[in-house]
mmCIF file of the N, C-alpha and C atoms, coordinates in Angstrom:
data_MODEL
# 
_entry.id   MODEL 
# 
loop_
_atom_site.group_PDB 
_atom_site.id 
_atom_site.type_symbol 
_atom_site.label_atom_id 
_atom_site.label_alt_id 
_atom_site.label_comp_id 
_atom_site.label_asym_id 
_atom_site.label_entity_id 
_atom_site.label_seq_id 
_atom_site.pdbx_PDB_ins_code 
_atom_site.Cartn_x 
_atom_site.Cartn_y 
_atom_site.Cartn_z 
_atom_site.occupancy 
_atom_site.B_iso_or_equiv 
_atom_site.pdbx_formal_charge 
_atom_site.auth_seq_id 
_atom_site.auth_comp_id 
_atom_site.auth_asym_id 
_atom_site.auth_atom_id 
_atom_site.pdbx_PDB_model_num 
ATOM 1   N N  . UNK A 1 1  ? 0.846   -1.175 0.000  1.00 0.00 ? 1  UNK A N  1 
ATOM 2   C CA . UNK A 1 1  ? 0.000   0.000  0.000  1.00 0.00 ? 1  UNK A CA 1 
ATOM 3   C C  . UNK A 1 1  ? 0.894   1.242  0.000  1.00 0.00 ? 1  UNK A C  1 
ATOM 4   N N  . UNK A 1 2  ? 1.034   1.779  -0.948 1.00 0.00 ? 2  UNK A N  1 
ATOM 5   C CA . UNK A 1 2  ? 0.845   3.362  -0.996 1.00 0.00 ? 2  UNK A CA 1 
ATOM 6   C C  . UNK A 1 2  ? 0.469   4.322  0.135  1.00 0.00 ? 2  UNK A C  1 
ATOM 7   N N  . UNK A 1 3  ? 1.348   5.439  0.364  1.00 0.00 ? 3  UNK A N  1 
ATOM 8   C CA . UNK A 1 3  ? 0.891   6.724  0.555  1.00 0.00 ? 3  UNK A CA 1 
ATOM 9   C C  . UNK A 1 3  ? -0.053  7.798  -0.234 1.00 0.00 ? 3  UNK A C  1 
ATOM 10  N N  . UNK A 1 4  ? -0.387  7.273  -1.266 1.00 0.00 ? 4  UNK A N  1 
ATOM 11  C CA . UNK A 1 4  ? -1.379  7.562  -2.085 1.00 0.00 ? 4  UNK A CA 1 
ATOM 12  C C  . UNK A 1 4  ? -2.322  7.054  -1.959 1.00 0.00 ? 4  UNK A C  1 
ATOM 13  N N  . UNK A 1 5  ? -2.301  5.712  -1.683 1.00 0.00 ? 5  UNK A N  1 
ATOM 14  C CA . UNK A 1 5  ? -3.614  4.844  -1.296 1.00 0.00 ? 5  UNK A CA 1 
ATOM 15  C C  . UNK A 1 5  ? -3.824  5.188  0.163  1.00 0.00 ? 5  UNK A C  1 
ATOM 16  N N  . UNK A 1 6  ? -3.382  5.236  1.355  1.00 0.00 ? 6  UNK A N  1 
ATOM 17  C CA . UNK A 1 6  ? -3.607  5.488  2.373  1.00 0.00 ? 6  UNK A CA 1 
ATOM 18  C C  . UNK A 1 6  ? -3.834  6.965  3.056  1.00 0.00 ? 6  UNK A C  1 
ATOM 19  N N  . UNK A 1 7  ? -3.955  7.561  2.429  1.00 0.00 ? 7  UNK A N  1 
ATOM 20  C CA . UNK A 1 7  ? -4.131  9.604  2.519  1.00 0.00 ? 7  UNK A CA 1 
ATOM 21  C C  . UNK A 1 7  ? -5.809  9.538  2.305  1.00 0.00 ? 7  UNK A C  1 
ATOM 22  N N  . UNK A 1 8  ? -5.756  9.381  0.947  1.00 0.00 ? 8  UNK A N  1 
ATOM 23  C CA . UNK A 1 8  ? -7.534  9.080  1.035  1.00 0.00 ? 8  UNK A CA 1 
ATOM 24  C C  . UNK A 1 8  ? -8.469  8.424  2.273  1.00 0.00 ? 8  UNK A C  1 
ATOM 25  N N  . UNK A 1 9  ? -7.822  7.415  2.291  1.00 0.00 ? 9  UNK A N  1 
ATOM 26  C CA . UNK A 1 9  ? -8.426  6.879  2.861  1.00 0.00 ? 9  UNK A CA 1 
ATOM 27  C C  . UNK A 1 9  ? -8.734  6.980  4.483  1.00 0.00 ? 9  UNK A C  1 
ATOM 28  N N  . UNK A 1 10 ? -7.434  7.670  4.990  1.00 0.00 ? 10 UNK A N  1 
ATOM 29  C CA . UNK A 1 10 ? -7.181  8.402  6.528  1.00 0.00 ? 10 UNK A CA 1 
ATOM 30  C C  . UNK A 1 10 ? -8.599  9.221  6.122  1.00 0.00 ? 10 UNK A C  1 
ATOM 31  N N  . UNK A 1 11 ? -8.020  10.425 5.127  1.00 0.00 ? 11 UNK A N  1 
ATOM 32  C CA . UNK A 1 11 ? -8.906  10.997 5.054  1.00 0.00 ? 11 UNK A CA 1 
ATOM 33  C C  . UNK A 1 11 ? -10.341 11.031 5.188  1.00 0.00 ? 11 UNK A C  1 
ATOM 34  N N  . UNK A 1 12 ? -10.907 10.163 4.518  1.00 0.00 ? 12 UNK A N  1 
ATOM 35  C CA . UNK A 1 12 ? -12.353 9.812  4.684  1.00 0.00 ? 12 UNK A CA 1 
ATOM 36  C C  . UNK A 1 12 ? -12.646 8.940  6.062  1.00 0.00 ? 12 UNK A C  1 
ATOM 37  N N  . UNK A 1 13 ? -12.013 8.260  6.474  1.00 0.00 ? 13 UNK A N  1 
ATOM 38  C CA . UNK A 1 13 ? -12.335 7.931  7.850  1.00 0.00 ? 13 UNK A CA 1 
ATOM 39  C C  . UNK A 1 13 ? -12.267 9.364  9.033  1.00 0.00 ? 13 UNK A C  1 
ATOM 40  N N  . UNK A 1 14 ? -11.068 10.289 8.798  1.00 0.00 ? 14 UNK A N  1 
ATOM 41  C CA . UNK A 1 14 ? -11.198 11.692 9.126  1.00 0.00 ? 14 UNK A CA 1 
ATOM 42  C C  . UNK A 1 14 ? -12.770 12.121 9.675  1.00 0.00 ? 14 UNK A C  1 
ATOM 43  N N  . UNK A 1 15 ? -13.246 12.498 8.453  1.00 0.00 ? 15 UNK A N  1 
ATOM 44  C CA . UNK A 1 15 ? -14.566 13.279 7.673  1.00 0.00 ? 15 UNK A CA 1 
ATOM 45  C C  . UNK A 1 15 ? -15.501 12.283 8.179  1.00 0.00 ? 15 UNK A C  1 
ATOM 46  N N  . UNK A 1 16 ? -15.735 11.131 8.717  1.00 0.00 ? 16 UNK A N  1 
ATOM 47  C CA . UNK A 1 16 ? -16.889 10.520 8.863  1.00 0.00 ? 16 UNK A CA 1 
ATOM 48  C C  . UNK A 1 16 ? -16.825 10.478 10.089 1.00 0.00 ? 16 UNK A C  1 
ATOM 49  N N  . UNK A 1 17 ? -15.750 10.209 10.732 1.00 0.00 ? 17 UNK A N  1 
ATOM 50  C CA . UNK A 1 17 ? -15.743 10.456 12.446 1.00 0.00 ? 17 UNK A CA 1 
ATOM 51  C C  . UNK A 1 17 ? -15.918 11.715 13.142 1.00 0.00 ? 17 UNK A C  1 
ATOM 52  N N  . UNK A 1 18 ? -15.773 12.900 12.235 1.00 0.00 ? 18 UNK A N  1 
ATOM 53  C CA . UNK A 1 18 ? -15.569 14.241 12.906 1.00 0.00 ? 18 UNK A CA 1 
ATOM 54  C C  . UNK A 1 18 ? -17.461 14.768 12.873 1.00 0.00 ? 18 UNK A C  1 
ATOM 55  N N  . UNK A 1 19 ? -17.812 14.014 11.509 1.00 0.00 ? 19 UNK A N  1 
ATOM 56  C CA . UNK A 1 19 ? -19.259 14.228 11.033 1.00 0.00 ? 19 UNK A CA 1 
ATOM 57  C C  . UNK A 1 19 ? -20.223 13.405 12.174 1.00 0.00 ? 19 UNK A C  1 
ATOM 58  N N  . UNK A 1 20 ? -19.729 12.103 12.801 1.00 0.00 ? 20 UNK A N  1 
ATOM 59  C CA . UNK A 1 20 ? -20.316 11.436 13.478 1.00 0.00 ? 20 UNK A CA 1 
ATOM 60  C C  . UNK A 1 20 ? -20.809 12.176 15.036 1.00 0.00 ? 20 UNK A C  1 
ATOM 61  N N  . UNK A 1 21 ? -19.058 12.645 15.483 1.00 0.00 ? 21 UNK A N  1 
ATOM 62  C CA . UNK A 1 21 ? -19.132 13.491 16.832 1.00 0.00 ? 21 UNK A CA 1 
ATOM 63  C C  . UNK A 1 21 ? -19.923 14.509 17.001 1.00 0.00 ? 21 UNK A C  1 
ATOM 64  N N  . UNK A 1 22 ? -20.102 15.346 15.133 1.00 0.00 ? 22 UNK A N  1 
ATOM 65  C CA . UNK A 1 22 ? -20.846 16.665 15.228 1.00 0.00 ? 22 UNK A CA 1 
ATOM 66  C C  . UNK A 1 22 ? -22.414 16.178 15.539 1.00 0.00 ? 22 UNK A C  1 
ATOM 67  N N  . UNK A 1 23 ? -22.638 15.069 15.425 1.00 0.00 ? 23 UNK A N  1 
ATOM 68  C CA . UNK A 1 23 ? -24.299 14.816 15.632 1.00 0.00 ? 23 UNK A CA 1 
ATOM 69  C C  . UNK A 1 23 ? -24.406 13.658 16.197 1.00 0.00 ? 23 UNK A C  1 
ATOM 70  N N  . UNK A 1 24 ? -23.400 12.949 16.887 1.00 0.00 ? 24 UNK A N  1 
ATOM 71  C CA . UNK A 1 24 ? -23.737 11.879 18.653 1.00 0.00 ? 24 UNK A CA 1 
ATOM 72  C C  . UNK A 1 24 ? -24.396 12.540 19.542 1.00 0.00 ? 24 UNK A C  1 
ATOM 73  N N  . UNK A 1 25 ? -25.189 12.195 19.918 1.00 0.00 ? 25 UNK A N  1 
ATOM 74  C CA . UNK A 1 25 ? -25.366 12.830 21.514 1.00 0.00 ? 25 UNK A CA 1 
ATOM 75  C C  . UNK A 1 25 ? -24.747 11.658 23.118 1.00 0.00 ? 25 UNK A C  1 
ATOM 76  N N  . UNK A 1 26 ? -24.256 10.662 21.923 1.00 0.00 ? 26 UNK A N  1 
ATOM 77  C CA . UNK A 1 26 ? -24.133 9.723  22.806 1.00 0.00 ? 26 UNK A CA 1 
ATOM 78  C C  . UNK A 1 26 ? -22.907 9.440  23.062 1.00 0.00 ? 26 UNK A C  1 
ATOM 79  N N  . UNK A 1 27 ? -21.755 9.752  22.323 1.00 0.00 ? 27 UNK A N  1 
ATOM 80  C CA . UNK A 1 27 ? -20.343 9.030  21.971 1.00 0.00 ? 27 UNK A CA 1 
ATOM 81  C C  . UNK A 1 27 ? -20.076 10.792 23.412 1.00 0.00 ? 27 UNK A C  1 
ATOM 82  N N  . UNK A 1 28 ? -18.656 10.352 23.770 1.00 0.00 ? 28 UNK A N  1 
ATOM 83  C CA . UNK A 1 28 ? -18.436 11.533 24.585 1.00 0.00 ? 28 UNK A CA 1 
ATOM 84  C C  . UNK A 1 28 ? -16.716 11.495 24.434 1.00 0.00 ? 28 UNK A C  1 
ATOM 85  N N  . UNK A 1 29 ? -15.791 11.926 25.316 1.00 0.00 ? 29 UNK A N  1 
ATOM 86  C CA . UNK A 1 29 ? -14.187 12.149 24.935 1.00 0.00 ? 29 UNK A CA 1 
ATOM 87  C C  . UNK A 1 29 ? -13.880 10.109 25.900 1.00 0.00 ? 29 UNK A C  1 
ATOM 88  N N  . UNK A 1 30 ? -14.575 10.250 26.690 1.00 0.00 ? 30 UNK A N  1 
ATOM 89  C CA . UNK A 1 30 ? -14.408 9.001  27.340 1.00 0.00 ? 30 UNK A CA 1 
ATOM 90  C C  . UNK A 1 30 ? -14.743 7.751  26.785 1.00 0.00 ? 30 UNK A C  1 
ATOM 91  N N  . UNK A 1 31 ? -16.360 7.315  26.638 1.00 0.00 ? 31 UNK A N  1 
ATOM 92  C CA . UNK A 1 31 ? -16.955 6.896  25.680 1.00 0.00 ? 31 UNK A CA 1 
ATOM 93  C C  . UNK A 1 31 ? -17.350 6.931  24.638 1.00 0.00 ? 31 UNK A C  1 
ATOM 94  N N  . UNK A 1 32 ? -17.863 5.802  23.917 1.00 0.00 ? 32 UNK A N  1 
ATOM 95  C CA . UNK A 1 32 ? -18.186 5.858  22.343 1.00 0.00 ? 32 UNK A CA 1 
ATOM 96  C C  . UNK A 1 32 ? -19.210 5.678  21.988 1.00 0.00 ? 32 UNK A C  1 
ATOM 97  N N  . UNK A 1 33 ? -20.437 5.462  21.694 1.00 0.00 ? 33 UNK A N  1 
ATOM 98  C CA . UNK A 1 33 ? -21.100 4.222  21.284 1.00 0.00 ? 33 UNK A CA 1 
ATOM 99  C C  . UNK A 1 33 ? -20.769 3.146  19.979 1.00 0.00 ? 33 UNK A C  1 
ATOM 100 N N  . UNK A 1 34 ? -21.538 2.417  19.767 1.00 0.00 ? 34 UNK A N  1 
ATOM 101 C CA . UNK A 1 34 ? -20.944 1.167  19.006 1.00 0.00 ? 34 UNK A CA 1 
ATOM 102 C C  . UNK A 1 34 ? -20.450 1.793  17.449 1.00 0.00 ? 34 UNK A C  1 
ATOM 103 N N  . UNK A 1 35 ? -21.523 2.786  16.755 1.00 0.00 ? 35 UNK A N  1 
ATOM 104 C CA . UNK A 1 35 ? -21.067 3.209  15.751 1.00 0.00 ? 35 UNK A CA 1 
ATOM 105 C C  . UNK A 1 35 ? -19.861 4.702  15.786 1.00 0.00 ? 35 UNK A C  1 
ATOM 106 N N  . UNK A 1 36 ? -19.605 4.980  17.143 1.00 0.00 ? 36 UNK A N  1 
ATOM 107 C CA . UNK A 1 36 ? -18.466 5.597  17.067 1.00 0.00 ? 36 UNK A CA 1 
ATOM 108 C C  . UNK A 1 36 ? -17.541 5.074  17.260 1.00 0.00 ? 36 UNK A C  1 
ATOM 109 N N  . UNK A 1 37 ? -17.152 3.969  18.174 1.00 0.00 ? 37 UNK A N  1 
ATOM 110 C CA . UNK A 1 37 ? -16.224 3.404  18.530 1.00 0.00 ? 37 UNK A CA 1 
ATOM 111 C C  . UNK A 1 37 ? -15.592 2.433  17.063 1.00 0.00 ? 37 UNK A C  1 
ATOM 112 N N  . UNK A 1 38 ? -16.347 1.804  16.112 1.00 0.00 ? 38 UNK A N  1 
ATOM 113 C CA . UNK A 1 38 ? -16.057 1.592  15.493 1.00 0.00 ? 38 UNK A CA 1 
ATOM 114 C C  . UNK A 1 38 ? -15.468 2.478  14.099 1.00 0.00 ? 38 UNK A C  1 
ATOM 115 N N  . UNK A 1 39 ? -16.113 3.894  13.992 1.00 0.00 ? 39 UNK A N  1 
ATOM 116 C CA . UNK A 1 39 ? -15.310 5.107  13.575 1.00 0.00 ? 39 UNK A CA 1 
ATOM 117 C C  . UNK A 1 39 ? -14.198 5.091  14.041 1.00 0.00 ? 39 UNK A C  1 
ATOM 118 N N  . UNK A 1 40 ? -13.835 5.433  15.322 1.00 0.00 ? 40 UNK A N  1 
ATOM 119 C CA . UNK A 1 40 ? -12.397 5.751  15.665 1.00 0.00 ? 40 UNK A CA 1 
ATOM 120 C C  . UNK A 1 40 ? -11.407 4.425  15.610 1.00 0.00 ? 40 UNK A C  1 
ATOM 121 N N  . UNK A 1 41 ? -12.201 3.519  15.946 1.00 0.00 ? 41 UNK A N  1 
ATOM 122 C CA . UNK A 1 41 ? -11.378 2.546  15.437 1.00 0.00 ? 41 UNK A CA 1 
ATOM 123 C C  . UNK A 1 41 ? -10.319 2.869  13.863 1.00 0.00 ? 41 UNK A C  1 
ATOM 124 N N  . UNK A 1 42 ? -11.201 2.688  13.081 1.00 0.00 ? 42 UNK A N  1 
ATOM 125 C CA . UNK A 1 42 ? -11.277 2.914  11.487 1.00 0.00 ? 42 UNK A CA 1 
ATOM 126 C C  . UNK A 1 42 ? -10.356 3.867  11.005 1.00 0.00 ? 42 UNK A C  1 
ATOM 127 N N  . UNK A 1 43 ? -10.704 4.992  11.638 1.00 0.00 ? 43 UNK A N  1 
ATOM 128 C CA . UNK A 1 43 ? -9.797  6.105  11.854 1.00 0.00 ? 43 UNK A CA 1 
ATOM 129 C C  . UNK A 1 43 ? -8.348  6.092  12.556 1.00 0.00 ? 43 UNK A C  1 
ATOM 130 N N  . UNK A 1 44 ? -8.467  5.443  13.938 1.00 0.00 ? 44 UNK A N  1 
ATOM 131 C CA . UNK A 1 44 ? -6.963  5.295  14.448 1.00 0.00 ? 44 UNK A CA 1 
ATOM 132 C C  . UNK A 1 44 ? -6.277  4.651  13.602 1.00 0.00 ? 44 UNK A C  1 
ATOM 133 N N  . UNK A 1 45 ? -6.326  3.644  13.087 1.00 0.00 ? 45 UNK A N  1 
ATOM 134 C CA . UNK A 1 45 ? -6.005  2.650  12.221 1.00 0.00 ? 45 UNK A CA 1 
ATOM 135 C C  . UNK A 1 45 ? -4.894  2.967  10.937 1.00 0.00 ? 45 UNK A C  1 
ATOM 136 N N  . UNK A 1 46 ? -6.230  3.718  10.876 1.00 0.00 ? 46 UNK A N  1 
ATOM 137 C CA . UNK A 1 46 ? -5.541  4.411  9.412  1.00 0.00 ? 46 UNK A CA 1 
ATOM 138 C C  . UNK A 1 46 ? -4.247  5.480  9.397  1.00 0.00 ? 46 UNK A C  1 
ATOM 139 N N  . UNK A 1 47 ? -5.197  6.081  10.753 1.00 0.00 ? 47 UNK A N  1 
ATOM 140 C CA . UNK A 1 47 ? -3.469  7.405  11.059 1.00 0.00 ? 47 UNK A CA 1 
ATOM 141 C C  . UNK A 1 47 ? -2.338  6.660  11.068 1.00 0.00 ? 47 UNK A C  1 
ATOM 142 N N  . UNK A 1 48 ? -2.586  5.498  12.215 1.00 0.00 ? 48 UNK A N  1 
ATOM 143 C CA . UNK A 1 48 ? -1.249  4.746  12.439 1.00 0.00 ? 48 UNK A CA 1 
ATOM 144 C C  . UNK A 1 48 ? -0.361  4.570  10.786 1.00 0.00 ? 48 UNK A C  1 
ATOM 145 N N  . UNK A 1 49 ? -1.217  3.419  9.969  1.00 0.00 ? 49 UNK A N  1 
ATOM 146 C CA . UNK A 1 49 ? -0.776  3.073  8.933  1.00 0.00 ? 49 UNK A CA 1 
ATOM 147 C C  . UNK A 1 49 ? 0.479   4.407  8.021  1.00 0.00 ? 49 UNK A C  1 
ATOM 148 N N  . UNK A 1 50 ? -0.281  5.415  7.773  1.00 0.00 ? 50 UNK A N  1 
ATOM 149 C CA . UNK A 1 50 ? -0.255  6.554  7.002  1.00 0.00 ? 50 UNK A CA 1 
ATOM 150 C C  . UNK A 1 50 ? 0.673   6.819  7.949  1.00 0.00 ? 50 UNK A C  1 
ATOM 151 N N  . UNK A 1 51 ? 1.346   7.443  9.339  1.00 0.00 ? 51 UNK A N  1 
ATOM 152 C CA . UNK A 1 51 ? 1.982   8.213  10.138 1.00 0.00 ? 51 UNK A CA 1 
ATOM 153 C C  . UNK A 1 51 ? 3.249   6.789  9.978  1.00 0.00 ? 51 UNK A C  1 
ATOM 154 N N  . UNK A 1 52 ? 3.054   6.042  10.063 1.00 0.00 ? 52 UNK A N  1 
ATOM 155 C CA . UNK A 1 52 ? 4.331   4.966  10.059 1.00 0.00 ? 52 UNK A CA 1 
ATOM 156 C C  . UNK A 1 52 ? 5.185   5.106  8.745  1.00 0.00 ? 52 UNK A C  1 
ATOM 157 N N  . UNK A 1 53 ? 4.090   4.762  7.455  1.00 0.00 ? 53 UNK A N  1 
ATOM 158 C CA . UNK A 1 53 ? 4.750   4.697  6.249  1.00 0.00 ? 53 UNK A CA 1 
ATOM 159 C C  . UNK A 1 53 ? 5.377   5.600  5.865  1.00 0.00 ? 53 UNK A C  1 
ATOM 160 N N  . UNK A 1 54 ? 5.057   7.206  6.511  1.00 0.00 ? 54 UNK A N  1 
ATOM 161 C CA . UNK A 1 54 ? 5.390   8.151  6.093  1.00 0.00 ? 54 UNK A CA 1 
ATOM 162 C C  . UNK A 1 54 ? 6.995   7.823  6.787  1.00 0.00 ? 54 UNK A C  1 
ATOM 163 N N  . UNK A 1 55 ? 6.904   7.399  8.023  1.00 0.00 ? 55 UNK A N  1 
ATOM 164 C CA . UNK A 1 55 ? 8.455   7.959  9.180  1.00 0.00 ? 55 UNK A CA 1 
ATOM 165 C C  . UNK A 1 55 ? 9.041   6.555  8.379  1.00 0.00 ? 55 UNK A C  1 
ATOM 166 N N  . UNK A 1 56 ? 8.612   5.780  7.848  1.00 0.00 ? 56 UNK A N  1 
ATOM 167 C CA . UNK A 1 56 ? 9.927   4.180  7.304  1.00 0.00 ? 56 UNK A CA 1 
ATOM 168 C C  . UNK A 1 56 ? 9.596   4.850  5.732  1.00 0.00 ? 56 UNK A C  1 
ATOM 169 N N  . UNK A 1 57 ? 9.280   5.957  5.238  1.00 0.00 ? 57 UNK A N  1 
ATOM 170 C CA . UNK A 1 57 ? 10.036  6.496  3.969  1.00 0.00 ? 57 UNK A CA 1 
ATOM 171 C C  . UNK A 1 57 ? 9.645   5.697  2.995  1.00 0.00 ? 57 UNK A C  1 
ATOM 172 N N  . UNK A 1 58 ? 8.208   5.369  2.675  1.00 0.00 ? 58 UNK A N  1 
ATOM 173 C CA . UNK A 1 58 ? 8.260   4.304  2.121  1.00 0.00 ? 58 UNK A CA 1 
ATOM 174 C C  . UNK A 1 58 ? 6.794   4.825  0.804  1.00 0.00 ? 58 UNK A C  1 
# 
């Protein structure tokens, strides 16, 4: 995988988690509920991937 392939894709996990928080009433900084927790999942994931490949230059 690409840094080309993985930018997008941070990205849109980004934009769907930030969209999710703007209208949870339920997810909080502590807790999640099931469809946030699985956002940030999705999202951590991806930073990691993308923030690694970037520092091993690859």
């Amino acid at each position: 995988m690409t840094t080309r392939d993985l930018h997008p894709r941070y990205m849109r996990a980004t934009t769907a988690l930030r969209e999710h928080d703007a209208q949870c009433t339920t997810c909080t900084p502590a807790a999640r509920c099931p469809e946030g927790a699985r956002l940030y999942e999705s999202f951590s994931r991806l930073q990691d991937a993308y923030l690694n490949h970037n520092r091993n230059g690859r």
